[in-house]
N, C-alpha and C positions, 0 to 999 in steps of 0.2 A: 091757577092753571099751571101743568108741570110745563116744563122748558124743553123743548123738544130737543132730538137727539143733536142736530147744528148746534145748536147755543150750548148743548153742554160740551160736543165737543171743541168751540170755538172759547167757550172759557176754559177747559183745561189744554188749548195749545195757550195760550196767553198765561196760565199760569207757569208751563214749560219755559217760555220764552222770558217771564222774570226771571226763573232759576240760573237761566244762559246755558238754558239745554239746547246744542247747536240744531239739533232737527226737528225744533220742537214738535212741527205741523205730523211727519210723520210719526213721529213717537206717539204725540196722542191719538190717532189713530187706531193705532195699532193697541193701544191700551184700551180705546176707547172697543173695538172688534172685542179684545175678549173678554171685557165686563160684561158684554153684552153676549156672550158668543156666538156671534154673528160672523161670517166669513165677510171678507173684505169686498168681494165683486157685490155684496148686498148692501150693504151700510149705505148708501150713497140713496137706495130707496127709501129707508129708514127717515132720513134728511128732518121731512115736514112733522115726523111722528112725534106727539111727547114720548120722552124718555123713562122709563120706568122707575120706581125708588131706589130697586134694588141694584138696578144699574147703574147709578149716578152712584152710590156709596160705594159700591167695587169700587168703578172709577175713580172717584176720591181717593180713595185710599191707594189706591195703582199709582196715578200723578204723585201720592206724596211721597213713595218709595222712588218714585223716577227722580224728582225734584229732590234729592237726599245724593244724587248719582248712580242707585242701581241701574244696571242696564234693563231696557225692556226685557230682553231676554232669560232672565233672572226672573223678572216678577210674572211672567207668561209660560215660563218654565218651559218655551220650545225655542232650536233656531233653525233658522234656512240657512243649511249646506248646499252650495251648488243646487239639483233640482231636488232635495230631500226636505221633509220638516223632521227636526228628531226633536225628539224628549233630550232636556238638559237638568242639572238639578245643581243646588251646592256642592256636590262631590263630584263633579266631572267640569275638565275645562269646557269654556263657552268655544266653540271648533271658529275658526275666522279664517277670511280669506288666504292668508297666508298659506294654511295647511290645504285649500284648494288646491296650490300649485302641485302640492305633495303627492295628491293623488294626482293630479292630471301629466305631472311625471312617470308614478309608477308607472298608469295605462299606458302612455307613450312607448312604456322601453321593457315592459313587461317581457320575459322570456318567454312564456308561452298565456297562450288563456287558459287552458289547463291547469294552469300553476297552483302548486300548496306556498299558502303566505302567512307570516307572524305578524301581528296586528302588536307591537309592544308596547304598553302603558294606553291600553284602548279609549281611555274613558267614556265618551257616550258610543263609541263604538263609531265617528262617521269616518274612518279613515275606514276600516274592515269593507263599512256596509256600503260604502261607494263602489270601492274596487267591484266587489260581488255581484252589483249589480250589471257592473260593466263586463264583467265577465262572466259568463251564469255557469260555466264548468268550472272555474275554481273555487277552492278552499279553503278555509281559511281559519288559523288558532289565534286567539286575542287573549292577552295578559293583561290584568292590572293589580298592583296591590290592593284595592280596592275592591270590599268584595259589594258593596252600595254603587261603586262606577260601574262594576260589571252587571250588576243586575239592570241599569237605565244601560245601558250597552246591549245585552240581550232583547228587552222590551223593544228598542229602536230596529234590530234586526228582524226580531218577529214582525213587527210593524210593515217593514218593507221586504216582508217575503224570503229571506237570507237564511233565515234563523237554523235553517235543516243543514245549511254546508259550513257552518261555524264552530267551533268549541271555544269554552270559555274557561280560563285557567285562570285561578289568583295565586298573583309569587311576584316578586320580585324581577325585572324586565328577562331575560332567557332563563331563568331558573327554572320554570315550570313545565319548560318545553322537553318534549319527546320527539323521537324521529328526522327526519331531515326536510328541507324547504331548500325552493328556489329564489324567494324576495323576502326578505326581512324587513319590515318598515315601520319608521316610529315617530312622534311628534314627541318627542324627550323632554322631558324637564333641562332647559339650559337658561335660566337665568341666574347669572351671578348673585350667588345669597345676601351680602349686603349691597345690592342693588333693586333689592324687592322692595324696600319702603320708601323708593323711589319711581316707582313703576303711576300710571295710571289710575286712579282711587279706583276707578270699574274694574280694574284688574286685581290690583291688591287687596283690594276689600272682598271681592265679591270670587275670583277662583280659586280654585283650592291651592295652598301653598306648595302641598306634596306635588301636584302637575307643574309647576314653576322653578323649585330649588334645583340647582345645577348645580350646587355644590360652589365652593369656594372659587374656582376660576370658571362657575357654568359650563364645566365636561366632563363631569362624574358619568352621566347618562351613556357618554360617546365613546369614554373608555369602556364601563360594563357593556356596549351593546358590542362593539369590533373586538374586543378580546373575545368575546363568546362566541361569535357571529361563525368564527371559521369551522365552529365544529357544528354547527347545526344547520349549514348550507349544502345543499347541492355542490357540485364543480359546474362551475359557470355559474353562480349564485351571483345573487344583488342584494346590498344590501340599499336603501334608500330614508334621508333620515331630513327630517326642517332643523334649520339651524338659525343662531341666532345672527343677524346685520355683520358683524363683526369678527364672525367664530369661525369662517369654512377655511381659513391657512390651518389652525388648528386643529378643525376637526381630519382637514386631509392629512396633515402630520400623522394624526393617529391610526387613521386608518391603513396608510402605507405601513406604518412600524406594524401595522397587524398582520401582514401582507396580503395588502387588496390594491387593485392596481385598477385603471382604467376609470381614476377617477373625475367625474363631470359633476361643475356648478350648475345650477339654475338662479338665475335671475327674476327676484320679483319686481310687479310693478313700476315700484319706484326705484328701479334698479340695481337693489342688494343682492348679495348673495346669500338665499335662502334653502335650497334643496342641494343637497349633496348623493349622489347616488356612488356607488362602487363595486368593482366587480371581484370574486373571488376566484379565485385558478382554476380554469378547466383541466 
């Protein structure tokens, strides 16, 4: 007799909870929903059902990539942004709470909802395709070197309807840009290079190194983005960027030597200093 969808789910949270995967209950879950592809409000009627073969061997094979430290989100290849699901892949960072702040800054202080915006080093694209949404008249150019990040970038726009008021440019963070902008905004690469092989194994293993390198002191990103920034803003421009726990003396150092003034922190959660925003000369 096969083992109904319970029991197999209640044996792969227990083999979670060997590994000392701290959520186990939910992680298998949610592995357990897309072996099966089953959305989540259903699975729960599924409960008394036997489990199918072919479901229990996905599954298998999900739990043992989990149970290794990939993140679900990796082996399901989507995450929840704020209210979005996007497509994620090996070539785009996994987007996390943090850079929520980012967006719910820009909307906060946005100069206009009209606004043209630079999405810089987009990779799945959810910093662009949040704003957009929240805005339905502005527009918006998204950069990444990547031309595999930009394509899962476009597909998540398409996805959520955006895709018509975006353009997609691969270069180098302002290189590829043309024209002038009112907000410039970016989730940069700033982690300090030899501090990457100290980073989280779900991070170091698993995102792409190129979205993480910051260069020797983690501000390579903050110099290219605020030396360029002046010439491709509007007057009254903003530029708005996530930084790392430790980095916003620095990064407003640089920003001021660039000459942007009116510069504000944001505070995350657990009370770092992570959103830096700045204003350019009216």
């Amino acid at each position: 007799m096969r083992p109904s969808w319970r029991e197999v789910f209640n044996a792969g949270r227990g083999q979670l909870m060997d590994a000392g995967i701290a959520d186990a209950a939910l992680d298998a879950r949610l592995l357990l929903q897309h072996a099966g592809g089953v959305e989540h409000h259903r699975i729960i009627s599924l409960w008394p059902d036997p489990c199918p073969p072919a479901v229990e061997a996905a599954y298998s094979a999900a739990l043992a990539r989990r149970a290794l430290g990939e993140p679900v989100s990796r082996i399901i290849g989507r995450r929840q942004f704020l209210d979005m699901e996007l497509e994620i892949s090996i070539d785009v960072l996994d987007p996390r709470a943090d850079t929520e702040l980012l967006v719910e800054t820009v909307i906060a202080h946005a100069p206009s909802a009209a606004m043209r915006f630079c999405d810089i080093g987009t990779g799945s694209g959810a910093i662009a395709i949040a704003i957009l949404r929240h805005f339905p008249d502005a527009q918006c150019v998204a950069t990444d070197k990547s031309a595999k990040a930009l394509a899962i970038a476009q597909r998540n726009a398409e996805r959520h309807g955006v895709a018509n008021r975006m353009e997609f440019c691969q270069g180098s963070y302002l290189e590829p840009l043309g024209g002038l902008f009112d907000v410039i905004v970016s989730n940069p690469p700033y982690i300090v290079r030899d501090e990457i092989a100290g980073l989280a194994p779900e991070v170091r293993n698993h995102d792409p190194h190129l979205a993480l390198d910051g260069g020797v002191d983690g501000l390579d990103a903050y110099r290219a983005i605020f030396m360029n920034a002046g010439s491709r803003l509007n007057k009254g421009g903003h530029v708005f960027v996530e930084t790392g726990f430790d980095q916003a003396a620095a990064v407003i150092l640089i920003a001021r030597t660039c000459g942007f003034a009116g510069i504000q922190v944001v505070r995350d959660i657990a009370g770092h200093d992570r959103v830096l925003w700045a204003g350019w000369p009216a």
